[in-house]
N, C-alpha and C positions, 0 to 999 in steps of 0.2 A: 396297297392295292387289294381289292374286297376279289376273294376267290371266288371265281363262277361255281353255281350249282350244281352237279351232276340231274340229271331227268327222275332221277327217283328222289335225290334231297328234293328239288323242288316242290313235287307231288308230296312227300310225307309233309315239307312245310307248309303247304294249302292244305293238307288234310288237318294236321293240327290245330292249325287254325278253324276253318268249318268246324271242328266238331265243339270247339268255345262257342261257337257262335249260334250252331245249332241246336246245344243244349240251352243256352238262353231265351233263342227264339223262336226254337220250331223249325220245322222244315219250310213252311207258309211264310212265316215272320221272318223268313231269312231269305237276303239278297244277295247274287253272285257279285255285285259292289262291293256290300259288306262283307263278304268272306275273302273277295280282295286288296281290300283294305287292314282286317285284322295280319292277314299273311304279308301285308306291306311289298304286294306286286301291282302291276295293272292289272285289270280285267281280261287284257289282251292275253298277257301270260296266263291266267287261269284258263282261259279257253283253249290254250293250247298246249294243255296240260290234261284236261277235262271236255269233257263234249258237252256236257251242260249242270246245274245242281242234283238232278236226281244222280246222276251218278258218283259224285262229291259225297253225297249224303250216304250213297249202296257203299262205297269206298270208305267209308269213317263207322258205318256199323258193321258190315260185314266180318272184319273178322272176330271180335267179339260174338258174336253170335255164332256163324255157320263153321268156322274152322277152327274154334274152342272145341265145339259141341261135337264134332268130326274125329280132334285128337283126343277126346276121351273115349268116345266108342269103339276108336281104332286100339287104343292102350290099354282096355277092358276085357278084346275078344276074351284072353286066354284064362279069366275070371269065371269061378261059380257064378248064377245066375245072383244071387242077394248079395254077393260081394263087389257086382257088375253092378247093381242098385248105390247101394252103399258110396263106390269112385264118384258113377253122375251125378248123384247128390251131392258128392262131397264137392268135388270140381264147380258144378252150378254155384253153391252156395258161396265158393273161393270168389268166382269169378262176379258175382254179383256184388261183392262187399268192394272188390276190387276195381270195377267199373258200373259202380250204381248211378253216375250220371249218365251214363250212356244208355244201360239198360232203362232208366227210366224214359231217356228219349224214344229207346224203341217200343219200350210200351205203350207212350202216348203217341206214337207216330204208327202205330200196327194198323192203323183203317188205311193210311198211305200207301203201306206197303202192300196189302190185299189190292187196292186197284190198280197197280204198278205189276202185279202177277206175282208176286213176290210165295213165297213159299211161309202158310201161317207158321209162324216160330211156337206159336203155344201150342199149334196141332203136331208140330215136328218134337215134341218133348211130348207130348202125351203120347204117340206113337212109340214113341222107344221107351217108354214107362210102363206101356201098355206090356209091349213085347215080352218087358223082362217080371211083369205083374205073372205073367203068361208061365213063363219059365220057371216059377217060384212056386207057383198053383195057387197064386189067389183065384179065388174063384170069380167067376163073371158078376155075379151078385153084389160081391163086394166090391170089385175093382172101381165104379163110380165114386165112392167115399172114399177109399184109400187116392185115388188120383187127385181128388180135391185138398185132400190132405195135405199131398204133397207137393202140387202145384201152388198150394198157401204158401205153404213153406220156402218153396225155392222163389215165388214172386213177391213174396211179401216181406 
């Protein structure tokens, strides 16, 4: 006899699933059938699991992005300001080698997310880049080339 799910296995196993399917096909190219079917439920289970795909898709990138970027800035406070540079960069760059299929989705998926109201992830890193630019005394002159620099670096 197959053990019932608890409500959060379920959702991790529809999420697992979605995000195979969303790196393959986009957020556009991808159907709540087919994300159904990879996670080998009904449709019906995923709707009542999930309210629709935008949210599947907010729930498969979210934490990769906004509560990564959250636990480094949280575990940095008590950091010099260049040694507070030094963690986010190092962290970004862990986390990108770590989940470069994801972040790639969300790179190609970032006009999505703008019409959705979503908060720019490359303006939410340049803000706190800026901040700690700030803190270190680059100067305003420089800070355009130095952020490009580094925004190469952690997106590239």
């Amino acid at each position: 006899m197959t053990r019932r799910l608890s409500k959060e296995e379920r959702r991790l196993q529809i999420l697992t699933a979605a995000k195979k399917v969303f790196i393959e096909k986009g957020f556009a190219g991808t159907t709540t059938a087919e994300i159904a079917k990879a996670a080998d439920i009904s449709e019906v289970t995923l709707f009542r699991n999930f309210q629709n795909k935008q949210e599947i898709f907010m729930e498969c990138i979210r934490p990769v992005i906004y509560t990564t970027m959250e636990e480094t800035i949280e575990g940095s406070t008590n950091l010099v300001p260049i040694q507070k540079l030094e963690q986010i960069l190092y962290e970004r760059i862990q986390l990108i080698a770590k989940h470069a299929d994801i972040i790639g989705l969300i790179l190609r998926e970032a006009h999505i997310l703008q019409e959705w109201g979503e908060e720019n992830i490359i303006e939410k890193i340049q803000a706190i880049l800026r901040g700690i630019m700030d803190e270190i005394g680059v100067s305003s002159a420089k800070q355009p080339i130095v952020m490009r620099t580094l925004l190469g670096t952690i997106i590239s």
